[in-house]
C-alpha positions as CSV (number, residue, x, y, z in Angstrom):
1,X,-52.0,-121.0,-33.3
2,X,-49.4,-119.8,-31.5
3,X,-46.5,-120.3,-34.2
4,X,-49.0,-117.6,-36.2
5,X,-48.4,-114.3,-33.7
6,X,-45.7,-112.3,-34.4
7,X,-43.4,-112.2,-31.8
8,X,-41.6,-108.4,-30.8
9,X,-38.0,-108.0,-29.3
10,X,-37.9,-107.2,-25.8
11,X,-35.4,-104.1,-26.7
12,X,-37.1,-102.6,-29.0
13,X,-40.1,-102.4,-27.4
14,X,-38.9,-101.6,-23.9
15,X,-39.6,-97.8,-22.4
16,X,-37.2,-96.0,-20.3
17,X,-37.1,-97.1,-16.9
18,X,-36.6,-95.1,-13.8
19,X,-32.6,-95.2,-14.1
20,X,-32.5,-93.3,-17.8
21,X,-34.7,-90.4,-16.7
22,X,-32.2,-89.5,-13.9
23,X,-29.6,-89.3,-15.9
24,X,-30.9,-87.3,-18.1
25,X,-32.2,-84.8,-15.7
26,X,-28.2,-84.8,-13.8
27,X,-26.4,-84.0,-17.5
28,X,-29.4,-81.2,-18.0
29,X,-28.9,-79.8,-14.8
30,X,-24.9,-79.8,-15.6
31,X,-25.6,-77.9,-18.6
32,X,-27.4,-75.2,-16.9
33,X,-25.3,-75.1,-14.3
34,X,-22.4,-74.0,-16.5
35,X,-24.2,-71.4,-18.4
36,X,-25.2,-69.9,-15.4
37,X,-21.0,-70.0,-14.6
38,X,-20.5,-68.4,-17.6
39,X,-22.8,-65.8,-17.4
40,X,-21.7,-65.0,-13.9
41,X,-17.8,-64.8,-15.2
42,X,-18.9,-62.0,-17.6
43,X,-21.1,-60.1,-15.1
44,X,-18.1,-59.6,-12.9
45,X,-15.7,-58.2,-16.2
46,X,-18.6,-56.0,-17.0
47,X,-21.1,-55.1,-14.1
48,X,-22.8,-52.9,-16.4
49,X,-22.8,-55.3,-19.0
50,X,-23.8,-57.9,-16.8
51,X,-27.0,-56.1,-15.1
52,X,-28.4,-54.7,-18.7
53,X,-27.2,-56.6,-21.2
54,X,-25.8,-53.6,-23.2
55,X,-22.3,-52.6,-24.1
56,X,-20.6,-50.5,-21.0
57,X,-19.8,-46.9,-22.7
58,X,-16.4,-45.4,-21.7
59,X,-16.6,-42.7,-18.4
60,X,-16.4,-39.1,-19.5
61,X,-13.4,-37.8,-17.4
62,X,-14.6,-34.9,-14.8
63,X,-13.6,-31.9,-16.0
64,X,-11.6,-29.5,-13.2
65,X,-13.7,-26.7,-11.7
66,X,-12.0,-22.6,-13.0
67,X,-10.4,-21.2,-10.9
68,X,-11.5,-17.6,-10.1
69,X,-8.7,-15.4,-11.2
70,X,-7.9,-13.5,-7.7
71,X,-8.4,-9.4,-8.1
72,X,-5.3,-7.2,-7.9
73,X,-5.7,-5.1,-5.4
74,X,-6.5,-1.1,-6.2
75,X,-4.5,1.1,-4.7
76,X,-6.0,3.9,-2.8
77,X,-6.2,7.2,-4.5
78,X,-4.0,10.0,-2.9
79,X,-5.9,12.1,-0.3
80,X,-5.5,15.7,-1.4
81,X,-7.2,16.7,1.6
82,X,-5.0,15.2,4.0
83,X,-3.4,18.3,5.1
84,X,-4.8,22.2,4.6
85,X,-3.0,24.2,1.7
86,X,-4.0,27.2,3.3
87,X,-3.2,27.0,7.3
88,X,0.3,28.3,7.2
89,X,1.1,25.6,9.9
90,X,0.4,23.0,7.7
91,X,3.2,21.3,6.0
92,X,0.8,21.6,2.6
93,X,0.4,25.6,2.9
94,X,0.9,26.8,-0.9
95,X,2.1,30.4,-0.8
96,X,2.9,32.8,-4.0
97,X,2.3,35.8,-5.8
98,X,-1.4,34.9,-5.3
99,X,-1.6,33.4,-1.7
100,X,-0.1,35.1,0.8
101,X,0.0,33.8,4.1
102,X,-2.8,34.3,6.6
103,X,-1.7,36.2,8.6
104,X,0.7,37.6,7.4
105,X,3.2,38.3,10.1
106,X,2.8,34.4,11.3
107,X,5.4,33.1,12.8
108,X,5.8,28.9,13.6
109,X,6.3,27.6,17.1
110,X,8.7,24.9,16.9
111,X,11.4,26.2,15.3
112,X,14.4,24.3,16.1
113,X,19.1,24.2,14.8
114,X,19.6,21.1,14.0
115,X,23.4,19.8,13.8
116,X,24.4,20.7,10.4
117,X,26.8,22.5,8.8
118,X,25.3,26.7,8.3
119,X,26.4,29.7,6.2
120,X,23.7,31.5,8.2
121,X,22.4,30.5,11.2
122,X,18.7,29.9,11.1
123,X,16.5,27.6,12.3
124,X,13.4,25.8,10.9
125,X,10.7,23.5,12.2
126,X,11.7,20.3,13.8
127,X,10.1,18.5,11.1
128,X,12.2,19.9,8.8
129,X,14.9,19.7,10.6
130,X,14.9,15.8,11.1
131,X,14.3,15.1,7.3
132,X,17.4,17.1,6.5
133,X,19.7,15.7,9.0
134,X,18.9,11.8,7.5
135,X,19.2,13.8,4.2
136,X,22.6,15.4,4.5
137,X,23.8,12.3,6.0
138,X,22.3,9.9,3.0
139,X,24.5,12.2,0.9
140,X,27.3,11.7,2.7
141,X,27.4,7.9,3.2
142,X,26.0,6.8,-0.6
143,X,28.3,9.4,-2.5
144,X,30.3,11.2,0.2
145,X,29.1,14.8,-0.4
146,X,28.7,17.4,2.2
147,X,26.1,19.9,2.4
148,X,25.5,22.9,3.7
149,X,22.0,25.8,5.1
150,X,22.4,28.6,3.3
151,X,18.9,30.5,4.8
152,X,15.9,28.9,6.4
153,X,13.6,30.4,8.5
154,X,13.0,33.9,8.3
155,X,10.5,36.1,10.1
156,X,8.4,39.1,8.6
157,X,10.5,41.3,9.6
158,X,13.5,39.5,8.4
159,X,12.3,38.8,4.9
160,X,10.9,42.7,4.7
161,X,15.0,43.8,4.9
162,X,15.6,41.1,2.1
163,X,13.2,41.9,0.1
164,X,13.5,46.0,0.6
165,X,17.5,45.4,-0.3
166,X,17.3,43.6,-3.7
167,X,14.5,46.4,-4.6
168,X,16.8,49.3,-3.5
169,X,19.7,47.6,-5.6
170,X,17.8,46.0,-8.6
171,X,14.9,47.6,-8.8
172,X,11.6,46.3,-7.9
173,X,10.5,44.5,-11.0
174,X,14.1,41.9,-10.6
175,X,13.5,41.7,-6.6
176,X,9.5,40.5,-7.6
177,X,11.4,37.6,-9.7
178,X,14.0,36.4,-7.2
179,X,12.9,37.5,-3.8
180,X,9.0,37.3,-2.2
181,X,7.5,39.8,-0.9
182,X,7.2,40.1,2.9
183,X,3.6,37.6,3.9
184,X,4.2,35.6,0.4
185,X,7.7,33.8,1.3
186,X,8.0,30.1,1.7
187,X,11.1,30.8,4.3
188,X,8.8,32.7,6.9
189,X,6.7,29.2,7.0
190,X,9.7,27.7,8.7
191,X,9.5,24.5,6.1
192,X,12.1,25.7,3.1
193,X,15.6,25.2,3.3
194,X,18.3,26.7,1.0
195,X,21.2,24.2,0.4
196,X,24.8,25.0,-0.8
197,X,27.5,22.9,-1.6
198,X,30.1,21.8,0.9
199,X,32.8,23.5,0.2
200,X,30.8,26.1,-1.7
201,X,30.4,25.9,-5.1
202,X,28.0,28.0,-7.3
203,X,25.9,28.9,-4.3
204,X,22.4,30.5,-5.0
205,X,23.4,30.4,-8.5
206,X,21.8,28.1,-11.0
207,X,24.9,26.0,-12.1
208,X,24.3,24.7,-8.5
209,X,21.9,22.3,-10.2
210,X,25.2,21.3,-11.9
211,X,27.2,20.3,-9.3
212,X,27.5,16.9,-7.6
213,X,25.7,18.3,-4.4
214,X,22.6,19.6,-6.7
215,X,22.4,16.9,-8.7
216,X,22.3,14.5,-6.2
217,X,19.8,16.6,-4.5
218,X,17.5,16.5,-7.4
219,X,17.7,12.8,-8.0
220,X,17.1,12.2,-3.9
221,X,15.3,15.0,-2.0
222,X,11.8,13.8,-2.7
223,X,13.0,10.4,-0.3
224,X,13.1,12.4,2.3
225,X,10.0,14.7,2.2
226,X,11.4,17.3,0.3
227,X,10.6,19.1,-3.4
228,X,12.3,21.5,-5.6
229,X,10.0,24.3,-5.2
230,X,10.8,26.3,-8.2
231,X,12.0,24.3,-11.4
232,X,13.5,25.6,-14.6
233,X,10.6,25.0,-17.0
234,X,7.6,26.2,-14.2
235,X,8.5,30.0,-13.9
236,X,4.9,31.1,-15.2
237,X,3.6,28.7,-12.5
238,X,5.3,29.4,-10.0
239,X,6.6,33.1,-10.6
240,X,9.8,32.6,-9.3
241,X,12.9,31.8,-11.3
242,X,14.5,28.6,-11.2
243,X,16.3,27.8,-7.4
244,X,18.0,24.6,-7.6
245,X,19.3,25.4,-4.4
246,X,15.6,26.1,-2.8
247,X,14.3,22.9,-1.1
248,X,10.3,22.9,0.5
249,X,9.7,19.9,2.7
250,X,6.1,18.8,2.5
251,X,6.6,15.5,4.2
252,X,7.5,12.1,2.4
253,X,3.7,11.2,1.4
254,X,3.4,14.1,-0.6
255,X,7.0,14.1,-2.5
256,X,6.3,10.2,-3.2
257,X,2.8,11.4,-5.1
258,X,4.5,14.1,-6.8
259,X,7.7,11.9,-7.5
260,X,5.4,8.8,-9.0
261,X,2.9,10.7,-11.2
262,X,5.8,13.5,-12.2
263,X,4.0,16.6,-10.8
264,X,6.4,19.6,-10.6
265,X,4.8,21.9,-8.5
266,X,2.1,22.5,-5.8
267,X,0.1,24.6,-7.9
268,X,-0.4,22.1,-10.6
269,X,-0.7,19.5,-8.5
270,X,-3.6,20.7,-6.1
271,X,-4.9,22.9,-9.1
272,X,-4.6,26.7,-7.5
273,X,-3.6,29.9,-8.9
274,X,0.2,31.0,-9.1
275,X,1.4,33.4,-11.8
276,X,4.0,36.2,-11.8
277,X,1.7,38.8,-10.6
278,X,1.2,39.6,-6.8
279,X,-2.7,39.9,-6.3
């Protein structure tokens, strides 16, 4: 009876003991244990990778702030009303055929000689009187020229004998266009100046504006305050003929403006009546 039951092999029929299991939990846990490896490898290449799962996109560079353009700076507009045009002690006082002065017989108070070279001997205000000396002697040291005064300050009295001479010579109508009237002359302001050559040459004559001396005038008066009252092309503005020996000092803040925006004379520039006719 027992040569009948079949008999089974030990190792086929044997389970897996104790030992087997362990070892095939330790290569399991090896396994893991390098995929987690690897997955911690990548996450420190790509942190963003790593923490999403997605594809890191490329930073957008910053862009620079603009820079505000800075403002050029405006320059302030000329003050015409600096200084009176009709207070015949301002250096501004406009006076023609149409303004006289106010009054008439007025006379300035610091009338001064200053050491320069005369053909007669007047004086003018001290303001005047510095601006021409640092004139004459710009002349002299930039392009060696000497200067002279013809006339400068001349009282109502004075300017009546003038003006009363040139009539009784050449008639009133030629005195009205080279000579003012007594009250209407720039002279008995104490602020013009009448400049000759030194040695003379085509004093109180237009080809003055010819010679070195006038020319250089013409190009450089205005640096020192001074303007050329009565130009060539300005007769029906002024009403005098052209002087390029006749010099008005109305201070270098003025002459600049004029100079810069190419103003010729008062009248235009602070928009009052001149003309040919005494009013």
């Amino acid at each position: 009876m027992n040569a009948d039951r079949p008999l089974h092999s030990r190792s086929s029929a044997r389970r897996p003991g104790k030992r087997g299991l362990v070892t095939a939990l330790g290569i399991g846990a090896i396994v893991l244990s390098l995929v987690a490896c690897s997955s911690d490898a990548a996450a420190a290449k790509d942190p963003v990778a790593g923490a999403s799962g997605a594809t890191s996109a490329s930073p957008k560079p910053k862009q620079k702030p603009k820079s505000t353009p800075t403002p050029t700076p405006t320059a302030a507009a000329f003050n015409k009303a600096a200084n009176s045009v009709d207070d015949p002690s301002s250096i501004w006082v406009v006076v023609n055929k149409t303004r006289s002065l106010n009054p008439a017989n007025y006379a300035p108070t610091d009338l001064v000689y200053p050491a320069v070279t005369y053909v007669n001997r007047q004086p003018m205000r001290a303001e005047v009187a510095n601006a021409l000396v640092a004139m004459f002697a710009a002349g002299a040291s930039e392009s060696q020229l000497q200067f002279s005064v013809q006339s400068a300050y001349r009282s109502f009295a004075a300017q009546t004998s003038v003006y009363d001479q040139i009539v009784d010579t050449k008639g009133q109508a030629q005195a009205d266009t080279t000579s003012a009237r007594p009250g209407h002359s720039e002279h008995q302001t104490g602020l013009a100046v009448d400049i000759s050559a030194l040695p003379a040459s085509c004093s109180l004559q237009t080809c003055f504006a010819n010679t070195p001396q006038g020319k250089w005038l013409a190009a450089n008066a205005w640096k020192y305050g001074f303007v050329l009252r009565y130009p060539a092309d300005k007769v029906a503005v002024t009403g005098y003929s052209f002087e390029p020996w006749h010099y008005r000092y109305v201070g270098i803040a003025l002459s600049t403006e004029l100079h810069n925006t190419g103003v010729e004379t008062l009248e235009e520039f602070f928009a009052l009546p001149g003309g040919t006719t005494y009013h």
